[in-house]
C-alpha positions in Angstrom: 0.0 0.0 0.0 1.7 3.1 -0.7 1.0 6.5 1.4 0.2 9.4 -0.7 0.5 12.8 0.9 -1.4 16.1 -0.6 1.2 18.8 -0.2 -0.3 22.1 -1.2 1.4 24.8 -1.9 0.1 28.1 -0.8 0.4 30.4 -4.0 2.2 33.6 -3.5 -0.2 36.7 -2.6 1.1 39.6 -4.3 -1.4 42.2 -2.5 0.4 41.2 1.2 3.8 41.0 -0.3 3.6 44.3 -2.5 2.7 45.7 1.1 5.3 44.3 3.0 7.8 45.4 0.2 6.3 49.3 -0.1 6.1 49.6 3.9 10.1 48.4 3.8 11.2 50.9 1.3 9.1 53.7 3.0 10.7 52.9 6.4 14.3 53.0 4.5 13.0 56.1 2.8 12.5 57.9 5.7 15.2 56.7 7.8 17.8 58.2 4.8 16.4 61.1 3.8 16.3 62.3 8.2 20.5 61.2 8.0 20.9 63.0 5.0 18.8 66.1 6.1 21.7 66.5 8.6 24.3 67.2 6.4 25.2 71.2 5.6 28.4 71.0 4.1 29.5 68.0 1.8 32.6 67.2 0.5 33.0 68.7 -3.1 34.8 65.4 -4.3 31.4 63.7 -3.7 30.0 65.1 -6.8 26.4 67.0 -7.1 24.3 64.2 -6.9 25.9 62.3 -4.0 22.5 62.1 -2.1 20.9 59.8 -5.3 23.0 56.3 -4.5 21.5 56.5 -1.0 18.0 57.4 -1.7 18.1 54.2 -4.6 19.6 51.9 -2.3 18.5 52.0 1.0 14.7 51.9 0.0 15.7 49.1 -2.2 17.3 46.9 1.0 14.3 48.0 2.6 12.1 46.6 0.0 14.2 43.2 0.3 14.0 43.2 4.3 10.1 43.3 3.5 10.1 40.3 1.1 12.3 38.4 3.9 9.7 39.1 6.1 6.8 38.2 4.0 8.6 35.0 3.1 9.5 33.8 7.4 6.1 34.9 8.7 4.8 33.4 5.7 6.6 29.8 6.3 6.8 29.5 9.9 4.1 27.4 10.0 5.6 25.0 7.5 9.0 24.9 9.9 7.3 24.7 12.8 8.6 27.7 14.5 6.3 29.7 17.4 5.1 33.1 15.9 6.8 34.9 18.3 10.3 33.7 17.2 9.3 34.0 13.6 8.5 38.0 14.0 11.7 38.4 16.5 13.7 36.7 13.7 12.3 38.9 10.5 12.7 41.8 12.8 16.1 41.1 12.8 17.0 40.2 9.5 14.7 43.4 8.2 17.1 45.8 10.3 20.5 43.8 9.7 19.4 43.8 5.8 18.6 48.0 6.3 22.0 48.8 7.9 23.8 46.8 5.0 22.1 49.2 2.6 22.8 52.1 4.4 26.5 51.3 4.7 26.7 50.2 0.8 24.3 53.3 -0.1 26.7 55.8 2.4 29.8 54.0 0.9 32.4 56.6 -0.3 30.6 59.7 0.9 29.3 59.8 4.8 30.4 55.9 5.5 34.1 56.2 5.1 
């Protein structure tokens, strides 16, 4: 006798992970444009537009720090992991993921 098992997959839902992703990017956003609101007096070797790199970037590894988090709370349930631990744990990795971006986006200019 063989045992069959009915995995289902849950398909992807694109409204709650477009959400996820826009409220990541706003949050990086915002967080860049207060640290570069504090700057009076940049170096004239950065260039004109030094300020774009950091306002692409950082929403961007925000964006990717909401997909990450889409994608554990999604599958915790699948691993077996309490809820609890699953938010604690894409809390973490969204604000590890948003530092990253700020360091690469701030790399040459204000993070040298």
């Amino acid at each position: 006798m063989t045992h069959r098992t009915n995995l289902t997959t849950q398909p992807i839902q694109p409204a709650s992970l477009g959400k996820r992703m826009v409220v990541g990017a706003g949050i990086g956003l915002i967080l860049i444009a207060l640290f570069l609101s504090g700057v009076k007096d940049p170096n004239p070797a950065w260039g004109k537009l030094w300020m774009i790199r950091p306002l692409i970037i950082v929403p961007l590894a925000g964006a990717m720090g909401g997909l990450c988090n889409y994608f554990i709370i999604r599958f915790r349930n699948q691993v077996g992991v309490n809820k609890a631990i699953a938010v604690i744990v894409s809390g973490l990795v969204f604000i590890i993921g948003l530092w990253l971006g700020m360091v690469l986006g701030l790399d040459g200019t204000l993070w040298d």
